[in-house]
C-alpha positions, 0 to 999 in steps of 0.5 A: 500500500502506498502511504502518499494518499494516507499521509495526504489525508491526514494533512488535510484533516489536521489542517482543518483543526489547526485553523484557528492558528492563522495570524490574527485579522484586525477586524476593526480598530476603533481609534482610526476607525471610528466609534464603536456605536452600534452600527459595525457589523462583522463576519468572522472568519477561521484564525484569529478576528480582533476588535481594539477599541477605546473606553472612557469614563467621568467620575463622578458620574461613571460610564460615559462611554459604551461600546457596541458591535454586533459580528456573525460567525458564518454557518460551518465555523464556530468561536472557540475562544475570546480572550480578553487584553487592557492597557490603561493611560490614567492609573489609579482611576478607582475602575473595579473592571469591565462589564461585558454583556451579549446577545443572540437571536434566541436571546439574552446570553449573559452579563460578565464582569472582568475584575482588573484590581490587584486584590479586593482592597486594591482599587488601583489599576494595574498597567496591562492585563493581557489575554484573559479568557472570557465567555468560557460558559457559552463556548464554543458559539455556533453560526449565527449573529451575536450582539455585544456591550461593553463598559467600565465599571466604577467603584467611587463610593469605596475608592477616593482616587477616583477624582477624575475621568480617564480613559482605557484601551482594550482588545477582544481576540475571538478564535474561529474554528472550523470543527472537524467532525468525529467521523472524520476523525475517525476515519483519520484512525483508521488510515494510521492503522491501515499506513501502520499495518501495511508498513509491518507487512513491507517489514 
């Protein structure tokens, strides 16, 4: 038995499962792009699909500023994780973190908040918070069309830095997939077995 088809089939399988490391695609960036209000809309392809946008708040009346997209994950992929990154030009500014919220067409999904202080005690900022995974409980998304919100969120009453505004820069990473099939994976099983038979009977 030749191996050239066996070794070709199972490249093709393993390629489809390592889609998700292609090189990250700036879906939109809010600084040179424009607000995030509402109105962007985006299809995510397989790899890695990033959104960098800008939030900003007054104290002491908190959240002046939210963040609104909406994206579509095409039918035959699916979102196998978000992770979540933050630097921030005003530190010291009280925030206890971030809020998250998204929807889908079946309904509301969920509300996250992201906790960036150093301990419960702490309401200072650290510098940079980088790749944090979010939205574990919902993953993985399938097809279809999601909406998310995002904010700051503020601790003034606890928190007598917080005397002024500032203003935070964050990235979203979403990873997509396309998932390979159990029958494909097994029928990548059975080509080993057969390449690993055939090379004891050439033996």
């Amino acid at each position: 038995m030749k191996l050239l088809p066996v070794i070709a089939a199972i490249s093709c399988l393993t390629g489809l499962s390592l889609s998700s490391a292609q090189a990250a695609v700036v879906a939109y960036n809010e600084i040179p792009d424009g607000e995030l209000d509402g109105s962007q809309f985006f299809t995510f392809m397989p790899g890695s699909n990033t959104v960098t946008g800008s939030t900003a708040a007054n104290s002491p009346q908190g959240t002046t500023d939210f963040d609104f997209f909406s994206f579509k994950v095409s039918a035959g992929n699916q979102v196998t994780s978000v992770t979540y990154s933050f630097w921030n030009g005003a530190p010291n500014m009280g925030t206890d973190g971030y809020g998250l919220g998204m929807e889908s067409a079946s309904g509301h999904l969920g509300d996250w908040e992201i906790d960036v202080r150093n301990d419960a005690a702490d309401k200072t900022d650290p510098t940079v918070v980088t790749d944090v995974p979010i939205l574990g409980g919902i993953l993985p998304l399938g097809s279809g069309t999601y909406n998310w919100n995002y904010d700051i969120l503020w601790d003034f009453e606890n928190d007598p830095l917080s005397t002024q505004g500032g203003t935070w820069d964050y990235t979203i990473t979403f990873d997509v997939e396309v998932p390979v099939p159990a029958a494909a994976w097994l029928f990548g099983s059975a080509l080993l077995g057969l390449a690993g038979v055939a090379r004891r009977q050439k033996a």
